[in-house]
Chimera marker file (.cmm) of the C-alpha trace (Angstrom):
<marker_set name="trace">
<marker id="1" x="107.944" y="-8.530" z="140.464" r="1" g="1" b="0" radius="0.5"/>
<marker id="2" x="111.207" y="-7.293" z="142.192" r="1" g="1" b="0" radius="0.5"/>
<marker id="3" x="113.587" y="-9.764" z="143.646" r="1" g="1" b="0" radius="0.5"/>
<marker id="4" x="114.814" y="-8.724" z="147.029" r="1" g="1" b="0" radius="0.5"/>
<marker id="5" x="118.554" y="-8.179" z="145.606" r="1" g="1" b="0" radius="0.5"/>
<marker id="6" x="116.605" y="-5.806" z="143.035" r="1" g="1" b="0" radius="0.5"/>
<marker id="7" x="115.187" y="-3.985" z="145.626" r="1" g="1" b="0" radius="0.5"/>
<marker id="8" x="118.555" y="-4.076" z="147.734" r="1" g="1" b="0" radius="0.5"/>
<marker id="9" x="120.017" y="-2.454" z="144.379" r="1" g="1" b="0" radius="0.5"/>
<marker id="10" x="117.354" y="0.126" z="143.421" r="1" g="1" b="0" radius="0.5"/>
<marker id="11" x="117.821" y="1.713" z="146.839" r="1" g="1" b="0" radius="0.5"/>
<marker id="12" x="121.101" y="1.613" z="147.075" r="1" g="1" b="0" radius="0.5"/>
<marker id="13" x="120.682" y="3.348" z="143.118" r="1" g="1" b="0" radius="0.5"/>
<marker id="14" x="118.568" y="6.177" z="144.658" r="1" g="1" b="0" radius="0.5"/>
<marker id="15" x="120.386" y="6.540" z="148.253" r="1" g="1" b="0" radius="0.5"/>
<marker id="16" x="124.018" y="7.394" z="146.090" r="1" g="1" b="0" radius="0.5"/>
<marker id="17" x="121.324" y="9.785" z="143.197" r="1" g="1" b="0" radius="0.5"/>
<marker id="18" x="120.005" y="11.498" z="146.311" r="1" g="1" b="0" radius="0.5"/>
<marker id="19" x="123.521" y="12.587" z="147.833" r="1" g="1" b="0" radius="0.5"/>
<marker id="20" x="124.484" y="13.258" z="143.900" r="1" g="1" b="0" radius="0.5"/>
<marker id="21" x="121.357" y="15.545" z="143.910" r="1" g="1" b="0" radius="0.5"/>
<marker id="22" x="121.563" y="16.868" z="147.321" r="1" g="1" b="0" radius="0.5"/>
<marker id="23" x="125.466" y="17.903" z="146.151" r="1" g="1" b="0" radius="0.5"/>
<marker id="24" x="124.646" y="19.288" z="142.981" r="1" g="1" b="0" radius="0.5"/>
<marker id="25" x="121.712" y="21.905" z="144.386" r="1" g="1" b="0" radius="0.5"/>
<marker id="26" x="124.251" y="23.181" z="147.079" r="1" g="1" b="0" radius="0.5"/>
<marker id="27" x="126.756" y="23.975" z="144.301" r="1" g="1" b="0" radius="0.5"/>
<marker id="28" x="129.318" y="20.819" z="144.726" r="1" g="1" b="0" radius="0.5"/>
<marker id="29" x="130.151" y="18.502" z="142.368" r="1" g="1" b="0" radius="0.5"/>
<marker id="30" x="127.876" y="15.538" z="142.829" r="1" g="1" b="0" radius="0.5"/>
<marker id="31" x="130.241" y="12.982" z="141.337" r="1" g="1" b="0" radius="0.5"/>
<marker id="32" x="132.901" y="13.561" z="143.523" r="1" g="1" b="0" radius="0.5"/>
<marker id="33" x="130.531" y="13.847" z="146.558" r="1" g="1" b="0" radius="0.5"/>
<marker id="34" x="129.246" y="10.126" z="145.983" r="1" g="1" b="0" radius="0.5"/>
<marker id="35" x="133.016" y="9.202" z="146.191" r="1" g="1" b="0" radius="0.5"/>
<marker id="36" x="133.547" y="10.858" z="149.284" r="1" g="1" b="0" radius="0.5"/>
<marker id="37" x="130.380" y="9.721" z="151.123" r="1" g="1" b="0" radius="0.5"/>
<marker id="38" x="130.470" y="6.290" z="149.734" r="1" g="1" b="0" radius="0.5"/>
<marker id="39" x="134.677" y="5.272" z="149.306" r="1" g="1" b="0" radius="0.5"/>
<marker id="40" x="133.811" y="1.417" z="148.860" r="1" g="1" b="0" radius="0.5"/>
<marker id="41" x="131.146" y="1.966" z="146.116" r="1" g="1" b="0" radius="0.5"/>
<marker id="42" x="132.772" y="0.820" z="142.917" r="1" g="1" b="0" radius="0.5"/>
<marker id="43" x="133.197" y="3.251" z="140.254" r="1" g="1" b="0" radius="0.5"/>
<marker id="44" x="131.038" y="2.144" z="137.960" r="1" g="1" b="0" radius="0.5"/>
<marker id="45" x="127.889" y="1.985" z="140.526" r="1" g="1" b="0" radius="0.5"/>
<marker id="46" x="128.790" y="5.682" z="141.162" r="1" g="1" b="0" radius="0.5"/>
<marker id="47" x="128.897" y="5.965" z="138.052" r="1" g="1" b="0" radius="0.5"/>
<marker id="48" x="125.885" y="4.692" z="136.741" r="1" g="1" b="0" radius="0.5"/>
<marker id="49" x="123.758" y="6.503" z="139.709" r="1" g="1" b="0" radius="0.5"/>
<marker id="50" x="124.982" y="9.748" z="138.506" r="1" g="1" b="0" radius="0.5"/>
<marker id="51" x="124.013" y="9.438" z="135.081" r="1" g="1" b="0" radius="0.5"/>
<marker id="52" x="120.721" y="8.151" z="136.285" r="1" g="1" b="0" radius="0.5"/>
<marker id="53" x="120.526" y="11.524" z="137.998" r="1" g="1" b="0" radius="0.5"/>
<marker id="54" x="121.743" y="13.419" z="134.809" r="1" g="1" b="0" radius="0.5"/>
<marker id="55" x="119.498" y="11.714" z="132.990" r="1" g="1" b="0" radius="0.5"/>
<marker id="56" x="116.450" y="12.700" z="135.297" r="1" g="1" b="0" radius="0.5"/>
<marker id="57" x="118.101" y="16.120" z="134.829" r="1" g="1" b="0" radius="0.5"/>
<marker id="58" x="117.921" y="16.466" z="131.400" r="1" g="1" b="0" radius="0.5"/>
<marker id="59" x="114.250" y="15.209" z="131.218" r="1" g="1" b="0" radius="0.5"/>
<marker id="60" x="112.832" y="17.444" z="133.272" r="1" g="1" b="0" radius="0.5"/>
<marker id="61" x="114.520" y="20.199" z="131.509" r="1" g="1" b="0" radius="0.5"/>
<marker id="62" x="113.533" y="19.110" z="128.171" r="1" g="1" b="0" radius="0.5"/>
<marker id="63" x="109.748" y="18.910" z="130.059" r="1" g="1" b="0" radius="0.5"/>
<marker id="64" x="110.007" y="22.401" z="131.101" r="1" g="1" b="0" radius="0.5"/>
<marker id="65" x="111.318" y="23.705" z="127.653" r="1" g="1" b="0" radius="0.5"/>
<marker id="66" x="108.201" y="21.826" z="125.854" r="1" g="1" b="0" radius="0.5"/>
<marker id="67" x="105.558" y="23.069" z="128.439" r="1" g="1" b="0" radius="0.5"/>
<marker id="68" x="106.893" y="26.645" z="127.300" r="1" g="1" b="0" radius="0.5"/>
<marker id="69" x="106.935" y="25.889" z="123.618" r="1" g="1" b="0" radius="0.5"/>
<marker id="70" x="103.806" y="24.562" z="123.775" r="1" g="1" b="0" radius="0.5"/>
<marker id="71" x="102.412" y="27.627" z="126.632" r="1" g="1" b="0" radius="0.5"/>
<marker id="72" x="103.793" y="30.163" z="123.509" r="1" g="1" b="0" radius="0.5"/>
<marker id="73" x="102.366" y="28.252" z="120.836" r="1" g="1" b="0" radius="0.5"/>
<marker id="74" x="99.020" y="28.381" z="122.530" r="1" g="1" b="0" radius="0.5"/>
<marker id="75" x="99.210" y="31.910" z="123.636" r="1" g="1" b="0" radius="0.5"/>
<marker id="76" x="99.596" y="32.796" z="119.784" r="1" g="1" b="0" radius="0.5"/>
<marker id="77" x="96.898" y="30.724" z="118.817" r="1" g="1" b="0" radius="0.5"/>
<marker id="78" x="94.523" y="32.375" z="121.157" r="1" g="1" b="0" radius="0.5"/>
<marker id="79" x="96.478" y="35.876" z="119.901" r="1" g="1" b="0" radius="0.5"/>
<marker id="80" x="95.772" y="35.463" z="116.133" r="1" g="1" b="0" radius="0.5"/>
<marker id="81" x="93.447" y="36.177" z="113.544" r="1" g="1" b="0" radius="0.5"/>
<marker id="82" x="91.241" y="33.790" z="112.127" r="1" g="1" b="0" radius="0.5"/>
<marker id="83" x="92.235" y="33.069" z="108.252" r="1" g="1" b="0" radius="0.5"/>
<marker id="84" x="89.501" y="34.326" z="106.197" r="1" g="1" b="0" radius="0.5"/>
<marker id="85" x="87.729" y="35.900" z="108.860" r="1" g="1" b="0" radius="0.5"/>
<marker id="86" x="87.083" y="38.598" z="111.512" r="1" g="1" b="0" radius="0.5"/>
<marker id="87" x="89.190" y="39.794" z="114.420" r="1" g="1" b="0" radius="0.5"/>
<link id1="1" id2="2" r="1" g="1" b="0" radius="0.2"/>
<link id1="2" id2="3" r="1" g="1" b="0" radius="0.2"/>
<link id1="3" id2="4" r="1" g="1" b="0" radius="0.2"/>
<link id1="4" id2="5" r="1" g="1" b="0" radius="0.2"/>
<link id1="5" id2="6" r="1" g="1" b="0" radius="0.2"/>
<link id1="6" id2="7" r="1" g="1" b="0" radius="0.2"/>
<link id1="7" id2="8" r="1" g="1" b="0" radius="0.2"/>
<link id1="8" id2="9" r="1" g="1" b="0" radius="0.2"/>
<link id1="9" id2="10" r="1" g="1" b="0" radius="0.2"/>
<link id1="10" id2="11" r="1" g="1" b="0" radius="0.2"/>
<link id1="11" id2="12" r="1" g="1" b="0" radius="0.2"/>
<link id1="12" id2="13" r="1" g="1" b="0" radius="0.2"/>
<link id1="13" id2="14" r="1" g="1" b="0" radius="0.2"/>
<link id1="14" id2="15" r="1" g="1" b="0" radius="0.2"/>
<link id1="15" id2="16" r="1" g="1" b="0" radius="0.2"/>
<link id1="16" id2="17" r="1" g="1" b="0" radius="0.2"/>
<link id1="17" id2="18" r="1" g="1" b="0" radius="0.2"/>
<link id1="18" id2="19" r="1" g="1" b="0" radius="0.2"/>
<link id1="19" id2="20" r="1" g="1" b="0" radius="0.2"/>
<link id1="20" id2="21" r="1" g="1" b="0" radius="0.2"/>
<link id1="21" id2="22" r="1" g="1" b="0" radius="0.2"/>
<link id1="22" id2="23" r="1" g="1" b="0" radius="0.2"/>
<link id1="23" id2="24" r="1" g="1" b="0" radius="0.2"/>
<link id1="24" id2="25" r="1" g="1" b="0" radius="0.2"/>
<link id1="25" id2="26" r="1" g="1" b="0" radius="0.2"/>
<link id1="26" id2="27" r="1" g="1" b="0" radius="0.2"/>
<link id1="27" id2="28" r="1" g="1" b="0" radius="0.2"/>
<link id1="28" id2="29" r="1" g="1" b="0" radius="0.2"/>
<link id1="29" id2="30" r="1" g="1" b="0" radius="0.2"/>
<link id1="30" id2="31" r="1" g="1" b="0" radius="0.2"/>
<link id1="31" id2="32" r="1" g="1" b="0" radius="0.2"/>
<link id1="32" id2="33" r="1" g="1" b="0" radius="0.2"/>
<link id1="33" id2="34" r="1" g="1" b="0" radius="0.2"/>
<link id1="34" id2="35" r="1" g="1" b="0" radius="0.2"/>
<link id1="35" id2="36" r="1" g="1" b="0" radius="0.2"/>
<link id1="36" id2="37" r="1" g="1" b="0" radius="0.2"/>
<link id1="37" id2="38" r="1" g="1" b="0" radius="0.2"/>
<link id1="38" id2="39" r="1" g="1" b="0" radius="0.2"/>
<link id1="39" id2="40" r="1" g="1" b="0" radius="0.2"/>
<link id1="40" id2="41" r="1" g="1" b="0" radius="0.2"/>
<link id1="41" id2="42" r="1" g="1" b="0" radius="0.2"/>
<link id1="42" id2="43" r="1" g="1" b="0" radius="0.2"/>
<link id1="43" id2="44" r="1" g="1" b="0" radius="0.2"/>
<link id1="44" id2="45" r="1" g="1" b="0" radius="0.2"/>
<link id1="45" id2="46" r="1" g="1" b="0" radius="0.2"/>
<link id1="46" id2="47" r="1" g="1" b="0" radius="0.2"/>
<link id1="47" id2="48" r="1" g="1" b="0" radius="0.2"/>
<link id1="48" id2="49" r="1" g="1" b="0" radius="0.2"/>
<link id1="49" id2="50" r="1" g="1" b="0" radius="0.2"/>
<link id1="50" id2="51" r="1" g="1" b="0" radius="0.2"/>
<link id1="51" id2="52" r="1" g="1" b="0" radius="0.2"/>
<link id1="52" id2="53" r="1" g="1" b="0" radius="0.2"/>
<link id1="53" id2="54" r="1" g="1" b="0" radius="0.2"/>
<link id1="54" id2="55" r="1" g="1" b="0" radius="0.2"/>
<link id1="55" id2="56" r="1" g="1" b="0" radius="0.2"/>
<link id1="56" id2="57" r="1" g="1" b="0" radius="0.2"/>
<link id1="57" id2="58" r="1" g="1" b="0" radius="0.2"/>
<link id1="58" id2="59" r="1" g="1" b="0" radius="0.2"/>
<link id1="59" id2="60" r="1" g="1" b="0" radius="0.2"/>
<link id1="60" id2="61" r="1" g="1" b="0" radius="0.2"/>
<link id1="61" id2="62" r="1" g="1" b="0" radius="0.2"/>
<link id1="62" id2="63" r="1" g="1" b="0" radius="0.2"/>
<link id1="63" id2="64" r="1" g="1" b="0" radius="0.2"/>
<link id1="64" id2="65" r="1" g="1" b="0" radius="0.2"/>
<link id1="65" id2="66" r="1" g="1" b="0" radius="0.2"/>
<link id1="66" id2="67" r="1" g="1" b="0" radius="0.2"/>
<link id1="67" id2="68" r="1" g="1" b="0" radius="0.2"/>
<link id1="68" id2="69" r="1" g="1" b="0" radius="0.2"/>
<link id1="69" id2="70" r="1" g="1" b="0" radius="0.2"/>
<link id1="70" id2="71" r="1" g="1" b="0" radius="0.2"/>
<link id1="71" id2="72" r="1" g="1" b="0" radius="0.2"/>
<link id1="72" id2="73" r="1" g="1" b="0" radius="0.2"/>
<link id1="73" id2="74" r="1" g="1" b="0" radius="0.2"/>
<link id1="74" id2="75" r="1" g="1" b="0" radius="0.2"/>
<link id1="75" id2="76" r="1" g="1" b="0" radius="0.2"/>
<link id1="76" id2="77" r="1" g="1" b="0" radius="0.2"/>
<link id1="77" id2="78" r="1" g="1" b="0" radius="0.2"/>
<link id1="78" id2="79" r="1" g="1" b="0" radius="0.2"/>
<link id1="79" id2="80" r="1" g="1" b="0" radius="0.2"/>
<link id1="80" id2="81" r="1" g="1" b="0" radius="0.2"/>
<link id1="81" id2="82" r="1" g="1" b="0" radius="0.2"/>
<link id1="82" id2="83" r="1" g="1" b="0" radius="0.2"/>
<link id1="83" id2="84" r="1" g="1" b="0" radius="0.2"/>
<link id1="84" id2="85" r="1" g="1" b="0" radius="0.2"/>
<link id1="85" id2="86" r="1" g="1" b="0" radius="0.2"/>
<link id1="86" id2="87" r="1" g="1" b="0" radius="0.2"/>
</marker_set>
């Protein structure tokens, strides 16, 4: 269970990811944007909430590029010839 200050923290955490996000899809750098909308945040909680988005970034890439890899393998499964036996 979640201590208020935990739950104080993890929305503070997601309010600073969600301007880093909301930066990064219009083309700005979402670092610096967190820094501008938030000039009393410490670094390092910046910081931290963009590589928390970065992270979330990479994921779902690496979720996308395994769906696909895993879509191709299927559609040449389906695609092949049985070993030993008839088309």
């Amino acid at each position: 269970m979640n201590t208020p200050n935990q739950d104080v923290r993890a929305q503070v955490m997601n309010e600073i990811m969600t301007t880093v996000r909301l930066a990064e899809e219009s083309g700005l750098d979402g670092y610096a944007e967190a820094r501008r909308v938030y000039p009393a945040v410490p670094t390092g909680v910046i910081s931290e909430a963009w590589a928390r988005f970065d992270l979330a970034r990479d994921e779902a890439w690496w979720l996308q590029a395994e769906r696909t890899i895993e879509g191709e393998i299927i559609q040449r499964a389906i695609a092949a010839k049985p070993e030993g036996g008839e088309a």
